[in-house]
C-alpha positions as CSV (number, residue, x, y, z in Angstrom):
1,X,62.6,57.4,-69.1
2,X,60.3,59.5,-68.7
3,X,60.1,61.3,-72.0
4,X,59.6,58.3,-73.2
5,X,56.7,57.1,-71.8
6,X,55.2,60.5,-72.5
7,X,55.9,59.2,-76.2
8,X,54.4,56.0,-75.7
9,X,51.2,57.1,-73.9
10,X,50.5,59.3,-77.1
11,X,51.3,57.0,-79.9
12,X,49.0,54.8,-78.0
13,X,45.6,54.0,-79.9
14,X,42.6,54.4,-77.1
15,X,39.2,52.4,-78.0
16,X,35.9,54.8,-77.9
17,X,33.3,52.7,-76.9
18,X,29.4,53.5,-77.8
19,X,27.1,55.0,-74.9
20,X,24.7,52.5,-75.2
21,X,27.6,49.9,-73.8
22,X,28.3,51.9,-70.7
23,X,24.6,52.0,-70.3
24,X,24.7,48.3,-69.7
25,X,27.1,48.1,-67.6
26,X,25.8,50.6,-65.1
27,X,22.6,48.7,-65.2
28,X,24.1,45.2,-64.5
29,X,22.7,43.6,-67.3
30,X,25.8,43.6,-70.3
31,X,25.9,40.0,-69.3
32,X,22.3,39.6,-70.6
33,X,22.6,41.7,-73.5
34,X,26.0,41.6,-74.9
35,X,28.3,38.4,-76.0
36,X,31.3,37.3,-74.0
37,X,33.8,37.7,-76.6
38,X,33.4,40.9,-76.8
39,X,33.1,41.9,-73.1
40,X,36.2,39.8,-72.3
41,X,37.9,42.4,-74.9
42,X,37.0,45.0,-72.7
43,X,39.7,46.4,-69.7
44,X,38.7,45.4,-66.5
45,X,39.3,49.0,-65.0
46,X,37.5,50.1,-67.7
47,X,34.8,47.8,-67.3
48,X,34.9,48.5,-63.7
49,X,34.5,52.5,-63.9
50,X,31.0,51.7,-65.8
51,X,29.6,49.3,-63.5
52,X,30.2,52.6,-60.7
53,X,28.5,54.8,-62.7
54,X,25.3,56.0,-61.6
55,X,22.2,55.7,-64.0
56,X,20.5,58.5,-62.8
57,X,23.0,60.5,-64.9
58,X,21.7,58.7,-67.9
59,X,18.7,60.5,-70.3
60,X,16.1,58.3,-70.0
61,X,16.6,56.8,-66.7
62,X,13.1,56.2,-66.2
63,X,12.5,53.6,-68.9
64,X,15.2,51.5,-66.5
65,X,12.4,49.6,-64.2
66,X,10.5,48.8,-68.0
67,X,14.0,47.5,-69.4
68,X,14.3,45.1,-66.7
69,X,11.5,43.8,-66.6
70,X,11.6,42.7,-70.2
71,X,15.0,41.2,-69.3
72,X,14.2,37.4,-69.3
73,X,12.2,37.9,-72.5
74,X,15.5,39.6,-74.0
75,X,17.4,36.5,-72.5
76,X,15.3,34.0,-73.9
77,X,15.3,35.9,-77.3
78,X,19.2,35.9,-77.4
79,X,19.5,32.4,-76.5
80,X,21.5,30.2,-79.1
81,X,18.7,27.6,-78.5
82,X,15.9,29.1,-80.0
83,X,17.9,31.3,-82.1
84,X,16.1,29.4,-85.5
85,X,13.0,29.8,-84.0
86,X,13.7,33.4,-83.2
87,X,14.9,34.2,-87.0
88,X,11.2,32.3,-88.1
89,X,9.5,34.0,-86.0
90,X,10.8,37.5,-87.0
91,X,10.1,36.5,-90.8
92,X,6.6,35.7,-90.0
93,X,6.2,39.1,-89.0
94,X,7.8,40.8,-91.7
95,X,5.1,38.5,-94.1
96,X,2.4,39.5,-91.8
97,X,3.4,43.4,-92.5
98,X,3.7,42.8,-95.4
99,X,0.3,41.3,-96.1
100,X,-1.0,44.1,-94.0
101,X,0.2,46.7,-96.3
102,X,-0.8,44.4,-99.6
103,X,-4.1,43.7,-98.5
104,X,-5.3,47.0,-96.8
105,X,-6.2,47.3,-93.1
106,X,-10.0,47.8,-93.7
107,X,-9.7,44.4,-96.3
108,X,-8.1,42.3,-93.0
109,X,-10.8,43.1,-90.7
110,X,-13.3,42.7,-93.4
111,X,-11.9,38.8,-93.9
112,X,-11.4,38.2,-90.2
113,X,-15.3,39.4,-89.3
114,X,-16.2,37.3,-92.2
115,X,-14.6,34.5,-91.0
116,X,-15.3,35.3,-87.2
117,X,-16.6,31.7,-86.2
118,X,-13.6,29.9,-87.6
119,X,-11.4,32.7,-85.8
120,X,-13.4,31.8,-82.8
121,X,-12.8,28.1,-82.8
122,X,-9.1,29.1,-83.5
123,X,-8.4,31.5,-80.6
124,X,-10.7,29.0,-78.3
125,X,-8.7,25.8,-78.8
126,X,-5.1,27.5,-78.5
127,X,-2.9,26.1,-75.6
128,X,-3.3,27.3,-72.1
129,X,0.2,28.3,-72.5
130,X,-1.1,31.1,-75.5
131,X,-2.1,34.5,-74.3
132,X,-5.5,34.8,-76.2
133,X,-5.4,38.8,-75.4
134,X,-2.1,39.0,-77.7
135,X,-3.5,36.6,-80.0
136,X,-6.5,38.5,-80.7
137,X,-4.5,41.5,-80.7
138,X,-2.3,39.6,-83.9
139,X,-5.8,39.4,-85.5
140,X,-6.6,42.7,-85.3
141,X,-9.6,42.6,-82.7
142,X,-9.6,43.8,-79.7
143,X,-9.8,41.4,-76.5
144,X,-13.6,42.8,-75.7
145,X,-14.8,42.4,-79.1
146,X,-13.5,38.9,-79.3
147,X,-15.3,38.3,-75.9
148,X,-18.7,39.9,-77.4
149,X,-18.5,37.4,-80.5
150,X,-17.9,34.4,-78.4
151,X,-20.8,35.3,-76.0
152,X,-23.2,35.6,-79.0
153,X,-22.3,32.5,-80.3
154,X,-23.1,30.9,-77.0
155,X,-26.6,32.4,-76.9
156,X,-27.6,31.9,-80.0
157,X,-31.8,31.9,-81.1
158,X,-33.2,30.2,-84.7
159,X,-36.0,32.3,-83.4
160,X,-34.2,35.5,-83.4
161,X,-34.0,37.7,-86.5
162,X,-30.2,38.3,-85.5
163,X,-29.8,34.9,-84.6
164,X,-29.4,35.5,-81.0
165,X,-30.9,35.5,-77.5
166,X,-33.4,38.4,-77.6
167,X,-33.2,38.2,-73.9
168,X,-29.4,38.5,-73.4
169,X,-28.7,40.6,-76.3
170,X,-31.6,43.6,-75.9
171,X,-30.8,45.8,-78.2
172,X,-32.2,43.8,-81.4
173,X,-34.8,44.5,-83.6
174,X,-37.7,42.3,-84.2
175,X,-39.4,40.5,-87.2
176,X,-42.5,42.4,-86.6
177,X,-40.4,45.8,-86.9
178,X,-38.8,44.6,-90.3
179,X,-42.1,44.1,-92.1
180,X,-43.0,46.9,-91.2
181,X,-39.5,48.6,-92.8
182,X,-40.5,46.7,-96.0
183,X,-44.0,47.8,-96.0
184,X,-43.9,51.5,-95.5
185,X,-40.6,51.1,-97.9
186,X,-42.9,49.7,-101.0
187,X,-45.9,51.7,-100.4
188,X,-46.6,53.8,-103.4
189,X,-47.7,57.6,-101.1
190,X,-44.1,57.5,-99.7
191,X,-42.3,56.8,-102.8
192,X,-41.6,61.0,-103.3
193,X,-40.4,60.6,-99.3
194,X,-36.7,60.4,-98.2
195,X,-35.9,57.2,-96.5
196,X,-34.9,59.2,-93.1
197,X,-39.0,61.2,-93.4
198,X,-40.3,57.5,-93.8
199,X,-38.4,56.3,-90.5
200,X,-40.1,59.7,-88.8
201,X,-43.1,58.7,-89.6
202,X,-42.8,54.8,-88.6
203,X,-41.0,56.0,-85.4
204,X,-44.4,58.7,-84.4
205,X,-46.9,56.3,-85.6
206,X,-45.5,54.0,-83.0
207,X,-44.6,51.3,-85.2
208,X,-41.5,50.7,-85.0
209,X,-38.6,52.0,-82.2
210,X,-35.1,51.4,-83.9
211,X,-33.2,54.2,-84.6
212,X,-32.4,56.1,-88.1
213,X,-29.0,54.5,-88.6
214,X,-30.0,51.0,-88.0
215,X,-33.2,51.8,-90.4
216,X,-30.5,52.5,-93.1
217,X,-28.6,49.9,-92.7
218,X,-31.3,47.0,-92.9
219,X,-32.5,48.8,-95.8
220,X,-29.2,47.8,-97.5
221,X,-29.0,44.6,-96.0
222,X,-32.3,43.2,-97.1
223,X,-31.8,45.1,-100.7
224,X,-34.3,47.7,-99.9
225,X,-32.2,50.8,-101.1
226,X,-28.8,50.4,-102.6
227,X,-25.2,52.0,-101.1
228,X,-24.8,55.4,-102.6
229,X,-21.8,55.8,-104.2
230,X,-18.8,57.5,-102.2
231,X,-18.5,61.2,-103.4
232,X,-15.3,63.5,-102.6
233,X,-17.0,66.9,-103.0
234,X,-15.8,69.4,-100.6
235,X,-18.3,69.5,-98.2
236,X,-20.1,73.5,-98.1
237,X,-19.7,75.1,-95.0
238,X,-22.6,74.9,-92.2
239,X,-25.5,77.9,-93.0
240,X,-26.3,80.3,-90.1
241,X,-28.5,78.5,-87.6
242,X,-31.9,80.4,-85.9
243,X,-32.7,79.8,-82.6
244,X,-36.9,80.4,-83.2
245,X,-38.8,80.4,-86.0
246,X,-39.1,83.9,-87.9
247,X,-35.5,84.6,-86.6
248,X,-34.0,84.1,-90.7
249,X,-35.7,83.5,-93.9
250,X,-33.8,82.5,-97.2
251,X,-35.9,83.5,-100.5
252,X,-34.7,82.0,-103.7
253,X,-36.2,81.2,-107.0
254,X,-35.9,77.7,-109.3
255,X,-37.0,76.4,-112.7
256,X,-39.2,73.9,-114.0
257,X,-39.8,72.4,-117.6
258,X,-43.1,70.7,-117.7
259,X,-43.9,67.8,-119.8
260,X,-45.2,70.2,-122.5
261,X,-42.0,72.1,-122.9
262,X,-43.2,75.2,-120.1
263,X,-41.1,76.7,-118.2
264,X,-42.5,78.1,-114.7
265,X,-40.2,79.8,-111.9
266,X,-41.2,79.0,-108.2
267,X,-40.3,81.5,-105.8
268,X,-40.1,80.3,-102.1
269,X,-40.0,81.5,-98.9
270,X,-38.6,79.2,-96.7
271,X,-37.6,79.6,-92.6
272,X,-34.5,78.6,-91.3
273,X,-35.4,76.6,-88.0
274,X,-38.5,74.7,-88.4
275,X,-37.5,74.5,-92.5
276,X,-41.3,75.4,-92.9
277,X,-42.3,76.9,-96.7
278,X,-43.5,80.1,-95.6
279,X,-44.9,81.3,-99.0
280,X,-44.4,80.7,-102.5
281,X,-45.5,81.7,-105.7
282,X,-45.3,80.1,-109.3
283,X,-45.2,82.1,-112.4
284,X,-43.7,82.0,-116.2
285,X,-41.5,84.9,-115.4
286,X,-38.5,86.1,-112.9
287,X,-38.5,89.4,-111.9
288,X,-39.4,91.6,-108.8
289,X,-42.9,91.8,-109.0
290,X,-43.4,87.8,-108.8
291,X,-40.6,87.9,-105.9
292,X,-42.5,90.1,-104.2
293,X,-45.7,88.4,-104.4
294,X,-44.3,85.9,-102.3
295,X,-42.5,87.6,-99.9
296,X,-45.6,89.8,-99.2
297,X,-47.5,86.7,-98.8
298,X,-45.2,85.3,-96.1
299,X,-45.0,88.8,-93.6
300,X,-48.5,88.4,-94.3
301,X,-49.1,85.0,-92.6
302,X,-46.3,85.0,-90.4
303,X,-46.9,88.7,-88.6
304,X,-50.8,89.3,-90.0
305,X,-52.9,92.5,-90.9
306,X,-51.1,94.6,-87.6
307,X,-47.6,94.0,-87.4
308,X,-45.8,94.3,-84.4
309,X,-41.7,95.4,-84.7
310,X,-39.8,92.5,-84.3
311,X,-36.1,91.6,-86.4
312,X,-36.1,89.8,-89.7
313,X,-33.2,88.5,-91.2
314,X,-33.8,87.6,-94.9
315,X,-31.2,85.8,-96.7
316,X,-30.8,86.1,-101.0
317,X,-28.7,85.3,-103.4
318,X,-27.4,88.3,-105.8
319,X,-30.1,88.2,-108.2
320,X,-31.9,91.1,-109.7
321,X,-35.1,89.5,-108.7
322,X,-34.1,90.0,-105.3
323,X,-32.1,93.3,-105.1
324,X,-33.8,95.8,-106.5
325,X,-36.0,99.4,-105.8
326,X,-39.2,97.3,-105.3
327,X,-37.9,95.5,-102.6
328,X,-35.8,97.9,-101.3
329,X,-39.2,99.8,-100.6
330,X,-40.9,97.1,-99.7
331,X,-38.2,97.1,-96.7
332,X,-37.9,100.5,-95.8
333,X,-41.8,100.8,-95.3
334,X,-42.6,97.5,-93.5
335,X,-43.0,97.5,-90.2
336,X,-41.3,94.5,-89.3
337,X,-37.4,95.5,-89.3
338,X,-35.7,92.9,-92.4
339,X,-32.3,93.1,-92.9
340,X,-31.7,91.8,-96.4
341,X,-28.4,90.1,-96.6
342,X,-26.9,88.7,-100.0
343,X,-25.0,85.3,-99.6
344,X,-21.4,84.7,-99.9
345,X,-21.3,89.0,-100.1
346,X,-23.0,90.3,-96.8
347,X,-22.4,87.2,-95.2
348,X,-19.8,84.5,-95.4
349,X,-22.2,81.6,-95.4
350,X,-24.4,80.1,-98.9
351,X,-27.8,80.5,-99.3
352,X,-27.1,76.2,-99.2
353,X,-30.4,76.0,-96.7
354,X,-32.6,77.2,-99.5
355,X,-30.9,75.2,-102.3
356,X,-31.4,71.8,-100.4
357,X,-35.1,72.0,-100.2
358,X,-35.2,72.9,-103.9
359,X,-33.5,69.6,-104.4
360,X,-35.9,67.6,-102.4
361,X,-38.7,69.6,-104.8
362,X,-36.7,68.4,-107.5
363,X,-36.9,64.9,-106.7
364,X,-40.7,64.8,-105.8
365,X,-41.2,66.1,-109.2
366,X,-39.3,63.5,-111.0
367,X,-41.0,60.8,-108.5
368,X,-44.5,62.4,-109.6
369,X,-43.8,61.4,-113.0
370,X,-45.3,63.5,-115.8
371,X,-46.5,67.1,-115.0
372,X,-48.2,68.9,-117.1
373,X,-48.4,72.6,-117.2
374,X,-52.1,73.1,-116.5
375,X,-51.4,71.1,-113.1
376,X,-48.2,72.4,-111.9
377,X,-50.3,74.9,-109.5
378,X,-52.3,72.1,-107.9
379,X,-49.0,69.7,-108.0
380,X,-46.9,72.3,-106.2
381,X,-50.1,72.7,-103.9
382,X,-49.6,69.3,-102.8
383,X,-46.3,68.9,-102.2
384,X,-45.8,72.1,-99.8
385,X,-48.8,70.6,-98.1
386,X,-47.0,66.9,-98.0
387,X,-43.3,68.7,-97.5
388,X,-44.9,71.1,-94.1
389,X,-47.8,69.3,-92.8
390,X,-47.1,65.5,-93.3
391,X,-43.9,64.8,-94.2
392,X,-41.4,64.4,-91.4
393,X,-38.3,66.5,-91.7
394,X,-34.0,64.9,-91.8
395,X,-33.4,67.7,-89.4
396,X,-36.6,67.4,-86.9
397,X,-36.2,63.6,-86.9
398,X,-40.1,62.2,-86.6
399,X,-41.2,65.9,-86.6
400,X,-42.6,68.3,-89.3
401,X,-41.7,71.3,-90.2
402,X,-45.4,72.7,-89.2
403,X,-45.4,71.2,-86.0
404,X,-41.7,72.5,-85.1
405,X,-43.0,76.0,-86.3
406,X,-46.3,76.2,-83.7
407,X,-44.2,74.1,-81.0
408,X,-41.2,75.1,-81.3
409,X,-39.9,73.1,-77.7
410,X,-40.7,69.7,-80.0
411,X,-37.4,70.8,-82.0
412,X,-35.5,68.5,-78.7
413,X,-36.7,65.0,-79.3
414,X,-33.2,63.2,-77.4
415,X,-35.4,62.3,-74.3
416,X,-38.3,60.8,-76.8
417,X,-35.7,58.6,-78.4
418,X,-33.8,57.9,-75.2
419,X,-37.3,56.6,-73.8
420,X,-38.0,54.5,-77.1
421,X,-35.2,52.9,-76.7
422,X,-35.1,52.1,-72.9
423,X,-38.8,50.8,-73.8
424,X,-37.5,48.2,-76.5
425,X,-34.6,47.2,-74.2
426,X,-36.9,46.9,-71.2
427,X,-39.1,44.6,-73.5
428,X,-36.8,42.3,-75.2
429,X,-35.1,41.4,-72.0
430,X,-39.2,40.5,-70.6
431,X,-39.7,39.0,-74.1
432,X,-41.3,35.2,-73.5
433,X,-38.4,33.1,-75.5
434,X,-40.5,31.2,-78.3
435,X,-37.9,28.7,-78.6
436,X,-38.0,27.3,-75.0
């Protein structure tokens, strides 16, 4: 009798049951989460062993409290009831995704800020019963910005250039500021200037106090400039940095082609932390003797007749205009210590610093219009006057590169623009409202 029992017990075929089911049971909720037909199948010792287990044992334990909390949304999601609603409901938001992925994130939020005041109406007039946060959240915006939007429309001005409250929403523009942007912007003497040196010099004349960014972008908005085209170049690695002027100098020479067909090479001295043109010299040739002219010219008016010993760092490219025996004596017999250092050879970094102002030379020369060669002295006269003494520089904001040169402390300008700022804010919210 025995023996066979023994047989019977191992011809026996023993269920395995997934992990996941045991899991249930030893939280109490298989009755929630799994049908009756199937937990009916299940032995009641069986059954009963789970339901003693402890679910401390269990890897991820911790996400218990989270799981039951979500239990009487899981209930009314398994409910036969609303089981065709359920199955609609998960389509929807397989088409949503899927119109996600056809249409492009940055496309969706373009079409729902387009649209904002119909998605305002929309979210406003939903049932109590909705949860406006998850709606928003289905529409891509967050809760805050769909409070910001609904605010504005609530305050909104015919008076305003924005449209809205001056008073409640500060940190506006005014009218007055935008004809000055399209005044300085058409003016023939800044048509050579960069858009960011013509805010500099609205923002010290005192005319205007928004800042750079929103200066470009009203410029595009009112058609002023046009959107530069995306470009993928591999952005150049950031130059060495001085921290006073006279620390580094970068020398290097470019071409021009005058109207008449003459070439002329300008060779330029140029210092690395107020950007300031130090010297330069133009000539019909390239070669050491007009390098040096230039070079000589700069120690000259940076360290005068007596020099005092002091560390220069001078920063070339690997021409033979610039690495030669006449500099190289030049060097070992002035008194002021340079170290010559060739670009992408002695040092990692590009002599990049240099090249960019020879492409804002570049420009003002095909801004001047024709040039002939009997004026390009008295041309290139004007523009290192215009480029150092009038002309605010990208990097010293409404600064230029002659005053950041004698005052080197300007070179900080944060707390100007902070104050600015707190001074248009502090304004518009005392502003008299015209429409009242």
């Amino acid at each position: 009798m025995d023996f066979s029992f023994s047989i019977f017990v191992l011809m026996k075929k023993y269920n395995r049951y997934h992990s996941t089911i045991k899991t249930s049971y030893a939280l109490g909720i298989h009755q929630l989460i799994l049908p009756d037909s199937f937990t009916s199948s299940i032995p009641r010792s069986t059954s009963q062993n789970w339901k003693e287990l402890n679910p401390e044992k269990f890897v991820g334990n911790e996400f218990a409290s989270q799981i039951e909390n979500d239990l009487e949304k899981i209930k009314v999601i398994l409910d036969e009831r609303v089981k065709k609603m359920t199955t609609a409901f998960h389509t929807f938001c397989r088409l949503y995704l899927a119109i996600l992925e056809f249409i492009g994130k940055k496309n969706f939020d373009k079409i729902i800020l387009q649209n904002r005041e119909s998605v305002i109406d929309m979210v406003s007039n939903l049932p109590v019963e909705f949860d406006r946060n998850l709606v928003c959240k289905f529409l891509q915006i967050t809760p805050h910005q769909f409070k910001i939007w609904n605010s504005k429309r609530s305050f909104k001005c015919p008076v305003s250039l924005t449209g809205y409250c001056t008073k409640r929403f500060p940190n506006q523009i005014s009218q007055r500021e935008i004809n000055v942007l399209k005044s300085l912007m058409s003016r023939k003497r800044f048509s050579t200037w960069s858009i960011a040196s013509i805010w500099g010099y609205a923002i010290k004349k005192g005319h205007i106090s928004m800042s750079r960014t929103s200066w470009y972008r009203y410029c595009l908005r009112l058609g002023v400039t046009e959107k530069r085209k995306s470009s993928r170049k591999l952005r150049k690695k950031i130059s060495v940095r001085a921290s006073r002027p006279n620390e580094i100098w970068h020398a290097d020479v470019t071409e021009f082609v005058t109207s008449d067909n003459v070439k002329f090479y300008i060779h330029t001295v140029l210092d690395n932390f107020s950007r300031k043109i130090i010297a330069y010299s133009v000539s019909r040739d390239k070669t050491a003797k007009t390098r040096l002219v230039s070079l000589k010219e700069a120690i000259l008016l940076q360290f005068g007749q007596i020099l005092s010993p002091t560390d220069l760092d001078l920063i070339v490219d690997g021409g033979s205009e610039n690495n030669n025996f006449r500099i190289r004596n030049f060097i070992r017999h002035c008194q002021v210590k340079i170290h010559k250092k060739v670009a992408l050879k002695d040092v990692q970094f590009s002599n990049s610093m240099i090249e960019g102002h020879f492409k804002i030379l570049k420009k003002f020369f095909r801004s001047y219009g024709e040039i002939h060669s009997k004026d390009i002295h008295k041309v290139m006269e004007y523009f290192v006057k215009d480029y150092d003494c009038i002309r605010p520089h990208y990097q010293h904001q409404f600064y230029t590169p002659d005053e950041i040169h004698n005052n080197p402390e300007l070179a900080d300008v944060k707390p100007i623009l902070n104050r600015i700022n707190k001074e248009r804010l502090e304004n518009n919210r005392n502003s008299c409202c015209k429409a009242a």
